[in-house]
Z-matrix of the N, CA and C atoms (Angstrom, degrees):
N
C 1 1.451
C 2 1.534 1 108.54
N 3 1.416 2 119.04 1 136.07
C 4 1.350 3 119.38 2 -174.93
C 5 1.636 4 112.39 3 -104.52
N 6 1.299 5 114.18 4 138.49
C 7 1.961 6 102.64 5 176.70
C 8 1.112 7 111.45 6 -36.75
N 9 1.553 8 133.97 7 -66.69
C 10 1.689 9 110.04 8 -158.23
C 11 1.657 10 122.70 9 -49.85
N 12 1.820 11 100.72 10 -23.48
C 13 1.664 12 77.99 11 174.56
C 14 1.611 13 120.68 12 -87.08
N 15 1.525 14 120.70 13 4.52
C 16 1.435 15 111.55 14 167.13
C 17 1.812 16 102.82 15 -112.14
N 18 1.399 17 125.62 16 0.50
C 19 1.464 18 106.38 17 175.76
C 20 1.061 19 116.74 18 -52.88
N 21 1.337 20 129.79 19 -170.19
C 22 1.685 21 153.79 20 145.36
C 23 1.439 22 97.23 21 -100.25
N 24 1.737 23 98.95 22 124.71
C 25 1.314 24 95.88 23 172.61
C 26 1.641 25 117.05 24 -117.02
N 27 1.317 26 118.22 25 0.20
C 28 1.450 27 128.87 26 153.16
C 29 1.084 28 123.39 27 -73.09
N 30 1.382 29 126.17 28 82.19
C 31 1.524 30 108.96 29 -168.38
C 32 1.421 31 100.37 30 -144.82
N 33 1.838 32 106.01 31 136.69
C 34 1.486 33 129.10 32 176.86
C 35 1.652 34 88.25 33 -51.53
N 36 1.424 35 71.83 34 177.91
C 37 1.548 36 107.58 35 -166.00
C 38 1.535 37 145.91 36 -157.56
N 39 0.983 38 140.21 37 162.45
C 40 2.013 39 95.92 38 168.06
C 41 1.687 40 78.68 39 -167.04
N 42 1.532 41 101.81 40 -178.28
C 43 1.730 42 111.21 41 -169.85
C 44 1.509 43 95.56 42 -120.36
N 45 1.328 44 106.95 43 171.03
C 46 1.504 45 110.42 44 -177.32
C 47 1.582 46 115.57 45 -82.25
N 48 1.379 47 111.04 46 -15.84
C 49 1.680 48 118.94 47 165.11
C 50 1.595 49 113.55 48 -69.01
N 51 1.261 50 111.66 49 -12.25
C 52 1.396 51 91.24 50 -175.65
C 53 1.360 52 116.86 51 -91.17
N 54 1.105 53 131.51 52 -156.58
C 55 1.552 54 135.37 53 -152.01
C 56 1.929 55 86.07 54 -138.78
N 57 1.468 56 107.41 55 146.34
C 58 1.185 57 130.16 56 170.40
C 59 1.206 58 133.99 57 -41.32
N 60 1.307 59 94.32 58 -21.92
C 61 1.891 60 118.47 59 168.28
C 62 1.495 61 112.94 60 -69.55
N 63 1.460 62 114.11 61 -51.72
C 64 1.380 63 117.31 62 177.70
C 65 1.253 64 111.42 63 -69.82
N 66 1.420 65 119.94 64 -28.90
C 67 1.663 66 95.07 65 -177.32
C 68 1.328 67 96.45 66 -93.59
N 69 1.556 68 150.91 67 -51.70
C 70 1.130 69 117.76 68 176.53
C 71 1.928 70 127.68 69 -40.07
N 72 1.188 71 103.32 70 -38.04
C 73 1.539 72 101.04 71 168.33
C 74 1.637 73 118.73 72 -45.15
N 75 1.645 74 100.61 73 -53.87
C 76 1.486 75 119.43 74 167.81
C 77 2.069 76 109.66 75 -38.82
N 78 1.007 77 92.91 76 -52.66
C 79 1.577 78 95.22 77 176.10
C 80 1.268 79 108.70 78 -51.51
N 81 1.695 80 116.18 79 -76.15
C 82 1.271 81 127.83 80 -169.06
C 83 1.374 82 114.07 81 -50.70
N 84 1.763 83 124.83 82 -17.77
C 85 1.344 84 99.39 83 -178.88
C 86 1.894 85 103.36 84 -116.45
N 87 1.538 86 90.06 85 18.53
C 88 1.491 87 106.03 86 169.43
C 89 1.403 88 110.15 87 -89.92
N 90 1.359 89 118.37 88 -27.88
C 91 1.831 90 125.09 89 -148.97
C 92 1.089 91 91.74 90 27.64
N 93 1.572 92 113.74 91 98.62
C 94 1.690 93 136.73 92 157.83
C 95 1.706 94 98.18 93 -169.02
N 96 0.986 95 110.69 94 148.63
C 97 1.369 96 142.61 95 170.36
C 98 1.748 97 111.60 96 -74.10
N 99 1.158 98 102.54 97 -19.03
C 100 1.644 99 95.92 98 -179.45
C 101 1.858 100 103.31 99 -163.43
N 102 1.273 101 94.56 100 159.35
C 103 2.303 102 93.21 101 172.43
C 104 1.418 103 96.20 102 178.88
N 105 1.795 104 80.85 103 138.49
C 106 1.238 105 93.13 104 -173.58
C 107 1.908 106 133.95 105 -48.46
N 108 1.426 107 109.61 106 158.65
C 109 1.393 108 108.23 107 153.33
C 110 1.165 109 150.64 108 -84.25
N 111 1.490 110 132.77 109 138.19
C 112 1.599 111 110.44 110 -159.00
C 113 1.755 112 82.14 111 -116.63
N 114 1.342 113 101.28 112 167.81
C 115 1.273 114 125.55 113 165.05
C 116 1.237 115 121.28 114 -92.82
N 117 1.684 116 141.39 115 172.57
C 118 1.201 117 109.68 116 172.71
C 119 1.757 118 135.30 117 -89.40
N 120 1.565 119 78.40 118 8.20
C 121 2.068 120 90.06 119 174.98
C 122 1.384 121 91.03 120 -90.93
N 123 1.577 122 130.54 121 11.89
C 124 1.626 123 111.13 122 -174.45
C 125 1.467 124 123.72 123 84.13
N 126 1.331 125 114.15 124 4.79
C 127 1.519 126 109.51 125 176.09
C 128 1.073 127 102.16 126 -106.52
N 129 1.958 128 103.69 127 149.89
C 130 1.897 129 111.76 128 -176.05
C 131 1.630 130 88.52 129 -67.46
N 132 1.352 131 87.20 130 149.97
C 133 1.451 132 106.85 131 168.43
C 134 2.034 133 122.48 132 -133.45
N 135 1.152 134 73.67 133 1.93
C 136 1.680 135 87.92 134 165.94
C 137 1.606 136 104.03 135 136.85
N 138 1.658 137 112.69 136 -175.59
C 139 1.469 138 117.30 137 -157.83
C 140 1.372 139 86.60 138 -124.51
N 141 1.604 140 99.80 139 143.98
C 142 1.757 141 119.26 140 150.82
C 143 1.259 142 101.31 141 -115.12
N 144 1.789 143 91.24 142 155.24
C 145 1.559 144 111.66 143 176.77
C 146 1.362 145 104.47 144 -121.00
N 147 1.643 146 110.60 145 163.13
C 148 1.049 147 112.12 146 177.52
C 149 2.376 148 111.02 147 -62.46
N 150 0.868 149 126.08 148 -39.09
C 151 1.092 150 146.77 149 111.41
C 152 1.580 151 111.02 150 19.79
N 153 1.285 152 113.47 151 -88.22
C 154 1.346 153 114.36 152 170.76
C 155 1.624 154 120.50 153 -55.28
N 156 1.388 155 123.03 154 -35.72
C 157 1.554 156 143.68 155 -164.71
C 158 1.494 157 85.88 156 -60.64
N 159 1.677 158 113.42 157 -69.46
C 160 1.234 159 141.91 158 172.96
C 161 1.704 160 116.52 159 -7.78
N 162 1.534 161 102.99 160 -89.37
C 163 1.536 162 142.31 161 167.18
C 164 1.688 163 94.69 162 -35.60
N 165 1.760 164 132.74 163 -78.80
C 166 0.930 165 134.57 164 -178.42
C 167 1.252 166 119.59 165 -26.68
N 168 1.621 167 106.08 166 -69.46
C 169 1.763 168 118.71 167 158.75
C 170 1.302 169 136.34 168 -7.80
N 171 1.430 170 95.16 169 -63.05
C 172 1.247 171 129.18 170 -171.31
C 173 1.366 172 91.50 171 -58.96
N 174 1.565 173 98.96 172 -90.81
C 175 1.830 174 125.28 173 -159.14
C 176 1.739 175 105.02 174 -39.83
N 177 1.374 176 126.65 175 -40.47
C 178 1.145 177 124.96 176 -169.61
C 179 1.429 178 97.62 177 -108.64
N 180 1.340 179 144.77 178 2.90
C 181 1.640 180 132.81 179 157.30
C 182 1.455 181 103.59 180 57.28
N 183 1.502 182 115.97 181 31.42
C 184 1.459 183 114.08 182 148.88
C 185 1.487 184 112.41 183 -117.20
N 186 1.230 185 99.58 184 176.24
C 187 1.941 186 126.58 185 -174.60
C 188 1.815 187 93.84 186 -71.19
N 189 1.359 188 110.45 187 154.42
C 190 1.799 189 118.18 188 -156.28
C 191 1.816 190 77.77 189 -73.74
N 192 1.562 191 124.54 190 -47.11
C 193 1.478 192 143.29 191 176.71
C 194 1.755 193 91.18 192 -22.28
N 195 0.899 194 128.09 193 -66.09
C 196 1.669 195 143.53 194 -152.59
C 197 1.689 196 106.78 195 -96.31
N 198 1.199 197 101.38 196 38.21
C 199 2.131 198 106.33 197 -172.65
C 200 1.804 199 92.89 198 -172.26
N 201 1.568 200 92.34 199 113.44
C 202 1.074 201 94.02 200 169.69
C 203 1.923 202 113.29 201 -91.40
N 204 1.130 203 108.34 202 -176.22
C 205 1.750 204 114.95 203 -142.35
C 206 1.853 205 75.28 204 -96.90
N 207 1.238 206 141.61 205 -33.85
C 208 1.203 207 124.91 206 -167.57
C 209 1.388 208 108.04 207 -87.05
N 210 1.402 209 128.96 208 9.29
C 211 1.360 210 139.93 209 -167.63
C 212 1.362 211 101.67 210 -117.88
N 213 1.702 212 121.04 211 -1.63
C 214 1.492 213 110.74 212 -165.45
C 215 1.840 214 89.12 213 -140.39
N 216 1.696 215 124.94 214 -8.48
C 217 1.420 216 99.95 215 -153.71
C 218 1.577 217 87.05 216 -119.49
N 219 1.690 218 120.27 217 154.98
C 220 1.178 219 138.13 218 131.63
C 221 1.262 220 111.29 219 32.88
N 222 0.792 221 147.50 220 93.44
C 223 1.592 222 117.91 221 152.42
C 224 1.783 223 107.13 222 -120.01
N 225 1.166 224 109.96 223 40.91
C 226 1.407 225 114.25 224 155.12
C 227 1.915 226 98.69 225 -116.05
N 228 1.811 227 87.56 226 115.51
C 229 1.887 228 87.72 227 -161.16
C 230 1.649 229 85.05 228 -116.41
N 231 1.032 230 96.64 229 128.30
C 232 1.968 231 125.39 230 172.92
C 233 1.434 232 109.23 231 -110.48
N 234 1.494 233 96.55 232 126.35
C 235 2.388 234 89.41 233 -169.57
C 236 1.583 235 68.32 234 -165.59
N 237 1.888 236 75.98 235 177.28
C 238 1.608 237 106.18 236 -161.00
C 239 1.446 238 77.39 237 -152.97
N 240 1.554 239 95.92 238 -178.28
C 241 1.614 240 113.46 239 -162.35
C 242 1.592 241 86.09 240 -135.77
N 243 1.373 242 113.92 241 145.77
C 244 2.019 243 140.39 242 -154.89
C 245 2.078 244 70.45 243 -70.09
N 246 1.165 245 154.21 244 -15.11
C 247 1.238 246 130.03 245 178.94
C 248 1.647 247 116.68 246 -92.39
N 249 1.605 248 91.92 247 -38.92
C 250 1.753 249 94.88 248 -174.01
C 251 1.896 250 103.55 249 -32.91
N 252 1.402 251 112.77 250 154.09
C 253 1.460 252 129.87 251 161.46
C 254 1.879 253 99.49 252 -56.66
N 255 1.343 254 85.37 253 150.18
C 256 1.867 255 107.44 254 167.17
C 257 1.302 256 86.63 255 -64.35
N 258 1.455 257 142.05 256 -98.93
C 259 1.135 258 141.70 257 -178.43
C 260 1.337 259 129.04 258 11.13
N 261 1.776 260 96.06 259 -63.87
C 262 1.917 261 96.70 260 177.84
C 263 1.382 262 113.03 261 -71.69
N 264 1.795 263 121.76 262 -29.59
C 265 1.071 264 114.55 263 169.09
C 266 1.266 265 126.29 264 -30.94
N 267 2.002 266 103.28 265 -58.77
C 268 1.218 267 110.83 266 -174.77
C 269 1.152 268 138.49 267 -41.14
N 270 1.664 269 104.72 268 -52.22
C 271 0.978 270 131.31 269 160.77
C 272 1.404 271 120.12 270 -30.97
N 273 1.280 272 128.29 271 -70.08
C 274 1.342 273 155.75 272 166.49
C 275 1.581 274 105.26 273 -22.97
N 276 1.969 275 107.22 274 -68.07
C 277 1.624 276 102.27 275 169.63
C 278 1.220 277 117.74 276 -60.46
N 279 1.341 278 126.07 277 -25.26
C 280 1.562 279 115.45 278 -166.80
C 281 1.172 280 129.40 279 -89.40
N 282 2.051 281 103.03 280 -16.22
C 283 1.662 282 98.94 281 176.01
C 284 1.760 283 106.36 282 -102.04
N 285 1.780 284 107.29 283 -4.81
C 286 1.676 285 94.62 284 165.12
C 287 1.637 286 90.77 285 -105.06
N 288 0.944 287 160.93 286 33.70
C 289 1.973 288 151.71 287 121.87
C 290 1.942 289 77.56 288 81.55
N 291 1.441 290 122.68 289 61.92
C 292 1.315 291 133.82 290 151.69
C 293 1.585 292 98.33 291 -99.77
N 294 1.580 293 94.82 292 166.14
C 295 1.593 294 113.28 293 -176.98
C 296 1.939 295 103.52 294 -102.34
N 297 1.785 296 99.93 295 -45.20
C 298 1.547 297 125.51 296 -164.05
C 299 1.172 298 108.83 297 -125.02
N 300 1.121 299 113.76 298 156.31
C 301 1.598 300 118.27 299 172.55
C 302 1.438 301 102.28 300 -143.39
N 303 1.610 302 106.31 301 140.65
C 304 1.529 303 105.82 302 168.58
C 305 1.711 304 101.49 303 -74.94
N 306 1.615 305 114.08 304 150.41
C 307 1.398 306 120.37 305 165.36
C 308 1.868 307 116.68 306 -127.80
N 309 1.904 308 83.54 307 124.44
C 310 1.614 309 83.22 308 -147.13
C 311 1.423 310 93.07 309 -118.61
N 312 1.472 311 112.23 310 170.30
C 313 1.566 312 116.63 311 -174.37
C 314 1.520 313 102.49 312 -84.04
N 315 1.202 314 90.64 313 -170.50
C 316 1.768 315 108.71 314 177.00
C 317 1.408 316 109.96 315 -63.32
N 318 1.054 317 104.15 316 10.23
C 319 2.276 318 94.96 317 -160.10
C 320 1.441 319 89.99 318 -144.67
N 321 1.894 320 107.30 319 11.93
C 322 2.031 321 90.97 320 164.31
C 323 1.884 322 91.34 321 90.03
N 324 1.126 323 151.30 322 -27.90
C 325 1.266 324 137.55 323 -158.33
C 326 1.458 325 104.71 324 -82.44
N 327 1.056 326 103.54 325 172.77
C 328 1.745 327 126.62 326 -174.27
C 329 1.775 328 105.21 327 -75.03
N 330 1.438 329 115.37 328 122.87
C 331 1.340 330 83.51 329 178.03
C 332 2.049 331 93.18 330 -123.38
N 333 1.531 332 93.84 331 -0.01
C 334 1.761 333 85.41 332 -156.55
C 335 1.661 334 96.72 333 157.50
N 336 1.531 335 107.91 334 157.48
C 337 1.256 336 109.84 335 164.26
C 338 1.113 337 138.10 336 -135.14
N 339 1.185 338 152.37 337 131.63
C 340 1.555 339 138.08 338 -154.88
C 341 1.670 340 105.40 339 -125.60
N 342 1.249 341 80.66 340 111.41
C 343 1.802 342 105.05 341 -178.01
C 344 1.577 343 116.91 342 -89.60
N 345 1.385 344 132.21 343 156.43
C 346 1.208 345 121.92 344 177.26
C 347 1.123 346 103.42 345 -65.34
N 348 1.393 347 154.34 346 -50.42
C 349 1.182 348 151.73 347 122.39
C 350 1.600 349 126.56 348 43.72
N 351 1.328 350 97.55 349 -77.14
C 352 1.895 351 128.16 350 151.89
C 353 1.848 352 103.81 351 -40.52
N 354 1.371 353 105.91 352 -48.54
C 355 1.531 354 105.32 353 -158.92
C 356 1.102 355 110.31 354 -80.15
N 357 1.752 356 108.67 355 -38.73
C 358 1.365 357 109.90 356 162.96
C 359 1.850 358 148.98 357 -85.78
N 360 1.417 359 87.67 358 -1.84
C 361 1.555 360 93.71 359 146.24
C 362 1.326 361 138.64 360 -91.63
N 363 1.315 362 106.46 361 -8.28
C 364 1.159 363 122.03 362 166.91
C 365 1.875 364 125.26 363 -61.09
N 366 1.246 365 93.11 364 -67.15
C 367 1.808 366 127.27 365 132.39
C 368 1.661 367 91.72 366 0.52
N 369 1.314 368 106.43 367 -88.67
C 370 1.457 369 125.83 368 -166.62
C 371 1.371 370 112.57 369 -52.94
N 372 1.485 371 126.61 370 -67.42
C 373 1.268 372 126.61 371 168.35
C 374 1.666 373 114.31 372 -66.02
N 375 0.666 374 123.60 373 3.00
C 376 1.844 375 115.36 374 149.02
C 377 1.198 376 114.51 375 -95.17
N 378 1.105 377 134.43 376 -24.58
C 379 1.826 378 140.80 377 156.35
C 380 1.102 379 97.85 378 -38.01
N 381 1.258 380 130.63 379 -50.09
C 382 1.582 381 120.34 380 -136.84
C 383 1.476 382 96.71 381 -133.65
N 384 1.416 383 117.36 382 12.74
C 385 1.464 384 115.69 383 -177.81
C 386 1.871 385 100.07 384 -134.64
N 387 1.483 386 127.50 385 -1.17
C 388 1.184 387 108.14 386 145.99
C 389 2.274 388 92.14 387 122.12
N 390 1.631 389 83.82 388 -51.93
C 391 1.589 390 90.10 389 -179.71
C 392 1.139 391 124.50 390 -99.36
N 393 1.287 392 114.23 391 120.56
C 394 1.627 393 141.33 392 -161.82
C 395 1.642 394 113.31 393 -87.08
N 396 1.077 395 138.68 394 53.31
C 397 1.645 396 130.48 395 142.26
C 398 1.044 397 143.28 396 -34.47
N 399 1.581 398 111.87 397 -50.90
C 400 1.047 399 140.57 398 -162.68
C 401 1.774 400 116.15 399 -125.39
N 402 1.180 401 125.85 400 91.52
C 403 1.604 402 110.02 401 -142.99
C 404 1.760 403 86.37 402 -100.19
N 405 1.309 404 118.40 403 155.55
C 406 1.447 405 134.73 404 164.65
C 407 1.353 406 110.81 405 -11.72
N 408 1.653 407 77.27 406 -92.12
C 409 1.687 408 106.04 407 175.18
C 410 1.993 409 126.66 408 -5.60
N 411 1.710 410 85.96 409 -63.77
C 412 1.299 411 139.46 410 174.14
C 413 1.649 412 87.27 411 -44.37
N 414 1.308 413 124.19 412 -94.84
C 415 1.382 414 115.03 413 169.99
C 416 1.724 415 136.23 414 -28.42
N 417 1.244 416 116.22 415 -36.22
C 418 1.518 417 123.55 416 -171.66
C 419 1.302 418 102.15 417 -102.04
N 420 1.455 419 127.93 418 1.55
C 421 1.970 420 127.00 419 172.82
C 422 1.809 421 77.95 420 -106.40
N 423 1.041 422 135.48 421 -36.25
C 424 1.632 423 119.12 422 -176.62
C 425 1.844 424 99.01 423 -75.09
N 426 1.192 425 122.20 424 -75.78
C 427 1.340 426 119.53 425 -176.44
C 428 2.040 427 105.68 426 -18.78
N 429 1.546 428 83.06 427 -76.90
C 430 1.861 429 102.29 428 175.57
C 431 1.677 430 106.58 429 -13.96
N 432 1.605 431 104.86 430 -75.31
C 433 1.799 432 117.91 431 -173.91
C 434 1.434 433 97.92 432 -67.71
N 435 1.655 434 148.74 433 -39.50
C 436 1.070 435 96.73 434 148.77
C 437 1.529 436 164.70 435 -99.29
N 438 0.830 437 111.67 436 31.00
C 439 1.489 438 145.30 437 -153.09
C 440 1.824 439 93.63 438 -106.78
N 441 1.240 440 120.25 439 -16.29
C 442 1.693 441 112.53 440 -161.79
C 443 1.681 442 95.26 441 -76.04
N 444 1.414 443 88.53 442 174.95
C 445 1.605 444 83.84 443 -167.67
C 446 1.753 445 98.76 444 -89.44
N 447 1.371 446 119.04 445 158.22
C 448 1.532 447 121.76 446 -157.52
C 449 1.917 448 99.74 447 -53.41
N 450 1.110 449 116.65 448 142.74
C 451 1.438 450 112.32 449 174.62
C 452 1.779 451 116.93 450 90.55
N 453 1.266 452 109.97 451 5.02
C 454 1.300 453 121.22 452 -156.83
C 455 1.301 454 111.03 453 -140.98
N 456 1.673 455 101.87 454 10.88
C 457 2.012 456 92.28 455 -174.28
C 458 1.344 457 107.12 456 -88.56
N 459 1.225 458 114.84 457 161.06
C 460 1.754 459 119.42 458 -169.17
C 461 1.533 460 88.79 459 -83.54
N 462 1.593 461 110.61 460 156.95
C 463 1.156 462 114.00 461 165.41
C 464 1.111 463 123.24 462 -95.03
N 465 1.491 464 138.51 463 141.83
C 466 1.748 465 138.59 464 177.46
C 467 1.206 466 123.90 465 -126.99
């Protein structure tokens, strides 16, 4: 099975010029917890979380208005391309302990994102639809590795 048929391919977004307001907005009218960053030629350039918005806030005791998004997000960026296997994805979240990954074209752009989320409904509707790709199990040893506490993920 290849990502584009389990990504999300509607997916918020925000640029690294903007301010903390817009990408949390970006969330809220995403319902997602995190979305990628674009650059201003349009290439992801890494992910904020709601999480990060948070932490930023905090640490510097200003308004999200007064913090821009490239001062608060990721910039260790992990992606795959709409062909890579589900598999390598997996792989991918489980030995950096990510939840999402942006999935980008050949030229760096946004194409979609594939969340454990994605993997595990998938999971679900093959349970109950007969064809097995993606087995349970398969989901709850990925959740497990990433979920360990930082410094502590099993290796596979």
């Amino acid at each position: 099975m290849r990502v584009a048929e389990l990504m999300t391919k509607k997916v918020s977004s925000c640029k690294t010029s903007d301010s903390l307001s817009v990408a949390a907005k970006s969330m809220w009218d995403g319902d997602c917890g995190a979305v990628p960053v674009l650059g201003a030629e349009g290439t992801v350039k890494g992910m904020i979380t709601d999480r990060d918005i948070c932490m930023a806030c905090f640490t510097r005791d200003k308004a999200p208005s007064a913090i821009q998004v490239q001062d608060a997000m990721s910039n260790k960026l992990y992606s795959c391309h709409p062909e890579s296997s589900i598999s390598d994805a997996e792989q991918l979240m489980r030995k950096n302990q990510v939840r999402r990954i942006p999935i980008v074209d050949h030229q760096g752009r946004l194409a979609g994102v594939l969340s454990l989320a994605d993997i595990a409904r998938e999971a679900g509707r093959e349970k109950d639809g007969g064809k097995r790709e993606i087995e349970s199990e398969e989901v709850i040893e990925l959740l497990g590795s990433i979920c360990q506490p930082q410094g502590q993920a099993r290796a596979h």
